[in-house]
C-alpha positions as CSV (number, residue, x, y, z in Angstrom):
1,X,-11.8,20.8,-24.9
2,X,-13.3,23.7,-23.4
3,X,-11.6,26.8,-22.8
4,X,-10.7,26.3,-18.7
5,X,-9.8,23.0,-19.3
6,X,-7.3,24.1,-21.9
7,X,-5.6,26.2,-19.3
8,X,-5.9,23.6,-16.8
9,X,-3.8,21.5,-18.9
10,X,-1.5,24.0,-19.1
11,X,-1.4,24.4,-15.8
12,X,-0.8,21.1,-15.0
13,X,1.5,20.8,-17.5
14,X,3.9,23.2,-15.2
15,X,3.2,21.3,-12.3
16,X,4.4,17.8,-14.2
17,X,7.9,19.9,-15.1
18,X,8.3,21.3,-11.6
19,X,8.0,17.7,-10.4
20,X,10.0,16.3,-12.8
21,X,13.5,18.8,-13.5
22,X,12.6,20.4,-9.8
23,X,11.8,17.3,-8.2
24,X,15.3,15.2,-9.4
25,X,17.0,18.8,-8.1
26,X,15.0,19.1,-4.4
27,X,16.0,15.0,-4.3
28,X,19.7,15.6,-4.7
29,X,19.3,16.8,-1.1
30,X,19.2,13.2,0.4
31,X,22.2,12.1,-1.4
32,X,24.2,14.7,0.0
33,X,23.0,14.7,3.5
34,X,24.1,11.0,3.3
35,X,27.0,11.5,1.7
36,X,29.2,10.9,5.0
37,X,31.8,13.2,5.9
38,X,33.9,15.7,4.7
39,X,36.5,13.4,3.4
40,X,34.2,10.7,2.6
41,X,31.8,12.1,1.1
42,X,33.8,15.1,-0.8
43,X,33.4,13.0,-4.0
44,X,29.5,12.8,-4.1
45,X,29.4,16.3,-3.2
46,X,30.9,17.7,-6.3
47,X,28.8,15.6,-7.9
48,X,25.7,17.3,-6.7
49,X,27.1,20.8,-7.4
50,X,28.2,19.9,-10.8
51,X,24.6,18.0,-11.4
52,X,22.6,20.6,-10.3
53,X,24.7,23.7,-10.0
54,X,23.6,24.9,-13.5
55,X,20.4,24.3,-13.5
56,X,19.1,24.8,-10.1
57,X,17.9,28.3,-10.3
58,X,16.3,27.3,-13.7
59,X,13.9,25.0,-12.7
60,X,12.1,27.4,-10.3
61,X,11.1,28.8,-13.4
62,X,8.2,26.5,-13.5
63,X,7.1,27.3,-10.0
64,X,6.5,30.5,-11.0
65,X,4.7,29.6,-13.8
66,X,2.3,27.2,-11.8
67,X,1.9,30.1,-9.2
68,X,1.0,33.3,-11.9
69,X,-0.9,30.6,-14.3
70,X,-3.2,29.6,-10.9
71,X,-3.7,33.1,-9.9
72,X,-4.2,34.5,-12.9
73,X,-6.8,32.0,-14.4
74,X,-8.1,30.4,-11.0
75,X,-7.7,33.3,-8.9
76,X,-10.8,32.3,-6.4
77,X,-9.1,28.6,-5.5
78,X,-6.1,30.4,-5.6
79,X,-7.2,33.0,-2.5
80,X,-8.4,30.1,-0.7
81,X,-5.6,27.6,-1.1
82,X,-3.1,29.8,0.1
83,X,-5.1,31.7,3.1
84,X,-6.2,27.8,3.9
85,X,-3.0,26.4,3.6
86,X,-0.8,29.7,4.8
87,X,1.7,27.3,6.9
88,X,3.0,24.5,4.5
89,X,3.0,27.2,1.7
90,X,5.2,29.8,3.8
91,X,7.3,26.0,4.8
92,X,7.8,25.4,1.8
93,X,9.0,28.6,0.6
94,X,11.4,28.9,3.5
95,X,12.9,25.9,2.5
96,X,13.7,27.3,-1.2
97,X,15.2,30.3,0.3
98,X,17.5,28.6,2.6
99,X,18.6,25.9,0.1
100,X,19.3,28.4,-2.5
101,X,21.4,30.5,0.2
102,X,23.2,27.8,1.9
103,X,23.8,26.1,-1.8
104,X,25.7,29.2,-2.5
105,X,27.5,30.2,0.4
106,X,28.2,26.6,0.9
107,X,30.8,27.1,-1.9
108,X,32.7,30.3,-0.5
109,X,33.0,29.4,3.0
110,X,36.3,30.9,5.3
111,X,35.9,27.0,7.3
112,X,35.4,24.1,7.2
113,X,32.8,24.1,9.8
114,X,30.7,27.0,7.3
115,X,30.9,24.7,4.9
116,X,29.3,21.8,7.0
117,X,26.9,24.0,8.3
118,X,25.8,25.5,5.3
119,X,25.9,21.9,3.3
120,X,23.3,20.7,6.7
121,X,21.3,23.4,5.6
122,X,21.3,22.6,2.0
123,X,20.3,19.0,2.2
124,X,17.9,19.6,5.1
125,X,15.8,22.1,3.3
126,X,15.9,20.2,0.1
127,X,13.8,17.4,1.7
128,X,11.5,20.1,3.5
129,X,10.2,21.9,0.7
130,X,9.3,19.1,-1.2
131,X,7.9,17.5,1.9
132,X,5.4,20.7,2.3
133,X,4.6,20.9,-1.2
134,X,3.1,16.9,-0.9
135,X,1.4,18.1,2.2
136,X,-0.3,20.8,-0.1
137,X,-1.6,18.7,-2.8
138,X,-2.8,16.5,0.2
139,X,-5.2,18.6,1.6
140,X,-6.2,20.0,-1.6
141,X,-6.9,16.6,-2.9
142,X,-8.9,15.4,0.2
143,X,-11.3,18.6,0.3
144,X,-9.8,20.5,3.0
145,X,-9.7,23.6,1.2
146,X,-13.0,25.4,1.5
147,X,-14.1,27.4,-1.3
148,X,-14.4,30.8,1.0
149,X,-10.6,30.0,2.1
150,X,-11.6,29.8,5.8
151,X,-10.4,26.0,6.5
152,X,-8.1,25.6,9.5
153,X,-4.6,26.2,9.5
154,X,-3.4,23.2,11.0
155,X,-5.8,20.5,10.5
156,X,-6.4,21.0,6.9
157,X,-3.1,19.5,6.2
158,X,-1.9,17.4,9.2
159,X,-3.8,14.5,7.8
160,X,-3.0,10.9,6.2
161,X,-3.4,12.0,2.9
162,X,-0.9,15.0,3.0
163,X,1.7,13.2,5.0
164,X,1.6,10.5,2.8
165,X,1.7,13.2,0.4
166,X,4.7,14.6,1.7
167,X,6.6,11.5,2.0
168,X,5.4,10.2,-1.5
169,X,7.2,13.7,-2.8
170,X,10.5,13.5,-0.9
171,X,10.3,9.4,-2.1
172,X,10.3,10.2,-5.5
173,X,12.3,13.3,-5.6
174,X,15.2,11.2,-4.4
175,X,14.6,8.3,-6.6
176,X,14.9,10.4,-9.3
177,X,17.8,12.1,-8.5
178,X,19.2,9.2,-7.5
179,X,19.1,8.0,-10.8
180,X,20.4,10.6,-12.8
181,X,23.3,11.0,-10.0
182,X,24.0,7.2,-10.8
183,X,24.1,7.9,-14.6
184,X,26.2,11.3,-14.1
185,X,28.5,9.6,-12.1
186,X,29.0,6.3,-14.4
187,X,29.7,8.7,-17.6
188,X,32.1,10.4,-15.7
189,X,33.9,7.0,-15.1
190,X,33.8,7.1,-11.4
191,X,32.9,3.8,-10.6
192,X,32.9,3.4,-6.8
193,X,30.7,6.6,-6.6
194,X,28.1,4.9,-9.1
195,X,28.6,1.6,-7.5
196,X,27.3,3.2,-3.8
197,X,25.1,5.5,-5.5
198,X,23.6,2.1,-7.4
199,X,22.8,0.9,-4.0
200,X,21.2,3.8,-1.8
201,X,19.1,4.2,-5.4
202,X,17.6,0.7,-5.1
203,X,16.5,1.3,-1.4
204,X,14.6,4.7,-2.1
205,X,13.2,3.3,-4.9
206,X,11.6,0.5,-3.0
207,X,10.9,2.6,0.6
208,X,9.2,5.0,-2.1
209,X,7.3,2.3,-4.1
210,X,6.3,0.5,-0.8
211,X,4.5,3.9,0.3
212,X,2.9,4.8,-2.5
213,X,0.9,1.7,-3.1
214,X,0.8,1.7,0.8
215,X,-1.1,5.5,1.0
216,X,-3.7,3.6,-1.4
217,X,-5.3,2.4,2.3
218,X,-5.4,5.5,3.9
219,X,-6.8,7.8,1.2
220,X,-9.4,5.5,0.7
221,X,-11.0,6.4,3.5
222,X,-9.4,10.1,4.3
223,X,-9.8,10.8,0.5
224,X,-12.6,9.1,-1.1
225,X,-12.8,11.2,-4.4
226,X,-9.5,11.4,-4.6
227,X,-9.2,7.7,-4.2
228,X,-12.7,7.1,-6.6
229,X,-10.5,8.6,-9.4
230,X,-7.4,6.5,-9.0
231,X,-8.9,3.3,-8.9
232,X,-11.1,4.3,-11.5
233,X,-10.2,6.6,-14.7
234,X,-6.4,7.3,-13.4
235,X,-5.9,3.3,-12.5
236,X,-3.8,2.7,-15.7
237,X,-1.4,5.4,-14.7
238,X,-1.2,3.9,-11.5
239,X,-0.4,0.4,-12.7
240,X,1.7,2.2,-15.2
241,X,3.9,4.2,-12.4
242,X,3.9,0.6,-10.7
243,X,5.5,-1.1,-13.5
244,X,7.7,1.7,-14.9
245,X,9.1,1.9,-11.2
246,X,10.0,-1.5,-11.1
247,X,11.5,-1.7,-14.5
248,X,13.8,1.5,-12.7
249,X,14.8,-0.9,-10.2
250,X,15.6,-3.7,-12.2
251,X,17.6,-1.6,-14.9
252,X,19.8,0.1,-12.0
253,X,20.3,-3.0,-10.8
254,X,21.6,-4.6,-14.0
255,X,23.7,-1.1,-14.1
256,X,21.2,0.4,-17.3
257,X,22.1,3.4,-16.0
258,X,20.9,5.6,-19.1
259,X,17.8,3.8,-20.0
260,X,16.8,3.6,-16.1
261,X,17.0,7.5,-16.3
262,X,13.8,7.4,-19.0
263,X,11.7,5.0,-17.0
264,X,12.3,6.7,-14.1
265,X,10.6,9.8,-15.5
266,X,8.0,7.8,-16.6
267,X,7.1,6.3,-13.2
268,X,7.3,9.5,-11.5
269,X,5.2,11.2,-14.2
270,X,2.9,8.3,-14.0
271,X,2.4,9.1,-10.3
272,X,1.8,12.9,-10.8
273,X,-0.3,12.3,-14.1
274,X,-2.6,10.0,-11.9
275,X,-3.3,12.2,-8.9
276,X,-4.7,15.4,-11.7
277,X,-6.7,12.9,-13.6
278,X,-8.3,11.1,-9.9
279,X,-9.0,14.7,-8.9
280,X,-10.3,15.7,-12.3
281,X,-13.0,17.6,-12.5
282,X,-11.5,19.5,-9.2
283,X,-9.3,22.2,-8.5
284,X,-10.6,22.5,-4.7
285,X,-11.9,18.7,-4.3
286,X,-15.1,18.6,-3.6
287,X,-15.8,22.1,-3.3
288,X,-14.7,24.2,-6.6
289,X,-14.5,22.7,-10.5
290,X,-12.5,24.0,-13.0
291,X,-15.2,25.5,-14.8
292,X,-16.4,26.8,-11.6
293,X,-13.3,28.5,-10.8
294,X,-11.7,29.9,-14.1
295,X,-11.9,33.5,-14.8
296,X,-13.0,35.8,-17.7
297,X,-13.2,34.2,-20.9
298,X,-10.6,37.5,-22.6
299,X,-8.2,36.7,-19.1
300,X,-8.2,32.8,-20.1
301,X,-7.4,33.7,-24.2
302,X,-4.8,36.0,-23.1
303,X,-2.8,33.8,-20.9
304,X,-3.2,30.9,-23.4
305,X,-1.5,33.3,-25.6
306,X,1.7,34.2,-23.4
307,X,2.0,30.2,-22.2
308,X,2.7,30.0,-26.2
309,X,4.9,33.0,-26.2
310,X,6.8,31.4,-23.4
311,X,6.9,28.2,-24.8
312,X,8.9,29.0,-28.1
313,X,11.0,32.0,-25.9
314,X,12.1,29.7,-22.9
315,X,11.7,26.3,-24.0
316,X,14.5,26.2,-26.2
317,X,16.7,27.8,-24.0
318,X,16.1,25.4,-21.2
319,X,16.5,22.1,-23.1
320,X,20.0,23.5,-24.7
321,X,21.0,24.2,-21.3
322,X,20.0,20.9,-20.0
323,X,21.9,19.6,-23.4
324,X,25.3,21.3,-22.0
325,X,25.3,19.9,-18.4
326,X,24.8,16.7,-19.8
327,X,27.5,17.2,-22.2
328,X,29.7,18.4,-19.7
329,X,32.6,15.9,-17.8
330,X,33.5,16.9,-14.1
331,X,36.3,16.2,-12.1
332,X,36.6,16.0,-8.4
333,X,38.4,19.1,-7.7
């Protein structure tokens, strides 16, 4: 493996954790904007903040990593993806920002009408940022990111691809989280809560899985390389994503709650895993390779070096904190 391909994977490796720990916390946001009302939906809510409360600021961590890794080894694509793509990127950014505001503040409000407007907030910008995000990879995947950065600011990402995109990350986001709210809220021996939770779970997960395999069409024609590479070297992941998803249905339906939490990973790792390998060679499709693109040989080593610094540093701090909020009972207080 050569030596930007390396860093690539380490790249991408960032980007499949972000999607996955960040992705199951952006999704909680649909869950909670469909909880119901104050009363009614006071129960699901403290499920959210006790799910993700711990952990939310935590899994930004690998955003950042993605973002300095990128810039710091790609720093050419990087220049042009965000000059290209200046509006979903600053979208998506505001919608961080206001979730991680209105999360907190949500908590201490003086009134009960604060603490609806800040939870609107919190659930509305948990589905925008990861809708922006999709809309990113979108136009990076169909090739409308110019090497020179100079693409248009609107058009290069209001296109089938990236709105599928966008939907296709909101989707699974929130069939994720739906399935680890199921499973939080079964351990905790609240059984209505996991029963509805069971049953808004089931309907993501099939809206989601009918528009992934449905944005198959589209990119076909709006995203032919893209779409080259998935229904060539990246087709097992694809037919892997398809199967592990429906084996996530069928195990929340039977009530598997645990074991649906593992196969849900898989399918949405599945569906990240085969949109980097149907873009591979790329990091700008069709206009900049990764070879093409990586920087000084000394610039690659070194960061190579600190991703394994990190790795034994932070690692094993994240998964022990993950270990304690899974650990952890809650009561609605």
């Amino acid at each position: 493996m050569s030596l930007p391909l390396l860093v690539a994977a380490a790249l991408f490796a960032g980007v499949l954790a972000y999607g996955l720990f960040g992705g199951a916390d952006f999704g909680s946001g649909l869950f909670d904007l469909t909880a119901g009302g104050s009363s009614r939906g006071a129960e699901l809510r403290t499920l959210v903040d006790h799910s993700i409360g711990p952990v939310w600021e935590a899994n930004h961590v690998w955003l950042i990593y993605v973002l300095v890794t990128w810039w710091t080894a790609f720093p050419a694509t990087f220049a042009a993806a965000t000059h290209t793509l200046f509006v979903p990127f600053l979208l998506a950014l505001l919608g961080i920002v206001l979730r991680g505001a209105a999360f907190a503040f949500r908590k201490y409000s003086g009134t009960l009408a604060q603490a609806r407007l800040f939870g609107a907030v919190f659930a509305g910008s948990s589905l925008i940022a990861p809708f922006f995000f999709g809309t990113i990879a979108g136009a990076i995947a169909s090739g409308r990111v110019p090497a020179d950065g100079r693409g248009d600011l609107w058009a290069s990402w209001l296109t089938p691809t990236s709105l599928f995109g966008g939907a296709i990350a909101v989707g699974t986001c929130s069939f994720l989280a739906g399935v680890f709210l199921t499973a939080d809220a079964e351990r905790a021996a609240h059984t209505g809560l996991a029963a509805t939770l069971r049953r808004r779970t089931l309907a993501v997960g099939l809206v989601t899985g009918v528009v992934v395999f449905a944005a198959l069409v589209p990119i076909s024609h709006d995203a032919p390389t893209l779409s080259d590479g998935l229904t060539g070297r990246a087709a097992p992941l694809v037919v892997l994503s398809g199967l592990a998803g429906a084996g996530t249905l069928l195990l929340v339906a039977r009530r598997r709650f645990s074991v649906a939490r593992l196969t849900a990973v898989t399918a949405v790792a599945a569906v990240l895993l085969g949109w980097g390998v149907g873009q591979y060679p790329w990091l700008l499709v069709d206009q900049v390779t990764i070879a093409e693109g990586a920087g000084a040989d000394a610039t690659l080593v070194a960061l190579l070096v600190a991703v394994g610094l990190a790795a034994v540093l932070v690692l094993p701090a994240l998964a022990y904190l993950f270990r304690l909020t899974q650990s952890e009972r809650w009561t609605q207080g």
